[in-house]
N, C-alpha and C positions, 0 to 999 in steps of 0.2 A: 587739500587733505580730505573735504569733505565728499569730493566727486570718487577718493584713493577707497574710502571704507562704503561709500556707497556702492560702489561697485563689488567690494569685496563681501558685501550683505547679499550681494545679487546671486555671486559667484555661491555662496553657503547654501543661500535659499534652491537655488538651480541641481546642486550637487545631493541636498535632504530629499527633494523632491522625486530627485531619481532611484531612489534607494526606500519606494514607500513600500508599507506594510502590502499592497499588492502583487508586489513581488513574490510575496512570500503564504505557503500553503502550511495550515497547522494541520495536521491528521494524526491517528490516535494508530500505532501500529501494536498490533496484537503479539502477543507472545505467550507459550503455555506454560507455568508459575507450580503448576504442577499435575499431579493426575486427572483432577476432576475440575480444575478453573482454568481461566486464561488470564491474562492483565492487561496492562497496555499504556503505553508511551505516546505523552503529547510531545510530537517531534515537530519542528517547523524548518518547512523546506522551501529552497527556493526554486522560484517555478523554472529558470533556465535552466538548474540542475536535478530535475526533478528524476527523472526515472534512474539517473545513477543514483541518486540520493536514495529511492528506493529501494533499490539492490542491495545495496548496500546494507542499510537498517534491517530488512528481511534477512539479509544471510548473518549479521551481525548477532539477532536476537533470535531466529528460529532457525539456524544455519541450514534453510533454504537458498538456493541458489537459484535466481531466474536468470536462462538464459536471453528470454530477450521480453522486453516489456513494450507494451504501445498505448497512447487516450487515443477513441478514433470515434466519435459519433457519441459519445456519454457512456463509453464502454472500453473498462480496461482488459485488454488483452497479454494474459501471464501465460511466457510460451515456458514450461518447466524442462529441463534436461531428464530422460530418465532415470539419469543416476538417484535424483531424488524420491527413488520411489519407496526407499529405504523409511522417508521420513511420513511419508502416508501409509506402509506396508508393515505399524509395530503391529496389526489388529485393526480390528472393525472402526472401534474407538478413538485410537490413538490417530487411524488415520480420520476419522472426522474430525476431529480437535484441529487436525492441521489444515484440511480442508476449510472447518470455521476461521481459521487465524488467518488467512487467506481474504475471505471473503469480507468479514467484520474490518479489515485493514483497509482494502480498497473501498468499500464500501465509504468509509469513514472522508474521502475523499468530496470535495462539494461538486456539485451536479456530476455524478458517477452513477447513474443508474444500471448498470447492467456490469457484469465481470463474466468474460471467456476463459476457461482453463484451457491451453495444450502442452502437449508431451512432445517433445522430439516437433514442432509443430502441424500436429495433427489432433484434432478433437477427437475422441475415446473411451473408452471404459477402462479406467485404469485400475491395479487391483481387484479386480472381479467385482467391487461393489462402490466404485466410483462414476459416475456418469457424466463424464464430460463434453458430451456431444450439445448439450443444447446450453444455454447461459444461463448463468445464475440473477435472478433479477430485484433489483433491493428492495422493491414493495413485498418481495416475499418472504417469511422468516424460517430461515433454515438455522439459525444457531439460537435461538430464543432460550432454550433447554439447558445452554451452558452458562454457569456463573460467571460473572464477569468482577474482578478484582477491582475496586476503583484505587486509582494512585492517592 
């Protein structure tokens, strides 16, 4: 009986161990709360399902739609459809808000230094005053200016 639950301690311990908190990514996904702030959501995801997870939560909360997402050297790569260009193209403004919820999102990600935008996937100037040709880099602060709601 004793070798029955010892084993069965093994089997617990073996089955927790695989299931640990490294599995899993907490990151803060942005979302605009209303004209002039943004907010954001501690979501915890896990790392197999990660990039659906993201898709997901992006078009759930800022009904963005990425068509293809990638991690590839400390740098996420968000390929967008043009159809979203709706959600960058209310104004000057409106589409930086969406532009920061983008960047403050991946950003929020651990060792993610750098974020790619493309369209259709090609890097561009999208809306006349978007510039997506070269990467956005996290030591740089391009949404500092916008309130941030804490949950």
């Amino acid at each position: 009986m004793k070798k029955v639950s010892l084993l069965l301690v093994f089997v617990l311990l073996f089955t927790l161990s695989a299931c640990s908190t490294k599995d899993f990514i907490n990151a803060k996904f942005y979302f605009s709360n209303d004209a002039d702030t943004i907010a954001y959501e501690i979501i915890s995801i896990q790392n197999e399902t990660m990039i659906d997870d993201v898709k997901y939560h992006m078009e759930r909360l800022n009904n963005i739609k990425i068509d293809n997402l990638w991690l590839q050297d400390k740098t996420f790569y968000i390929d967008l459809n043009a159809r979203e260009k709706d959600n960058f193209n209310r104004g000057s403004y409106a589409g930086t808000i969406s532009t920061c919820i983008l960047l403050e999102t991946f950003f929020s990600f651990p060792n993610v230094k750098k974020v790619r935008i493309l369209v259709d996937g090609e890097y561009n100037i999208w809306a006349e005053h978007f510039d997506f040709r070269m990467p956005f880099d996290k030591k740089d602060s391009y949404c500092d200016w916008i309130t941030v709601v804490e949950p």
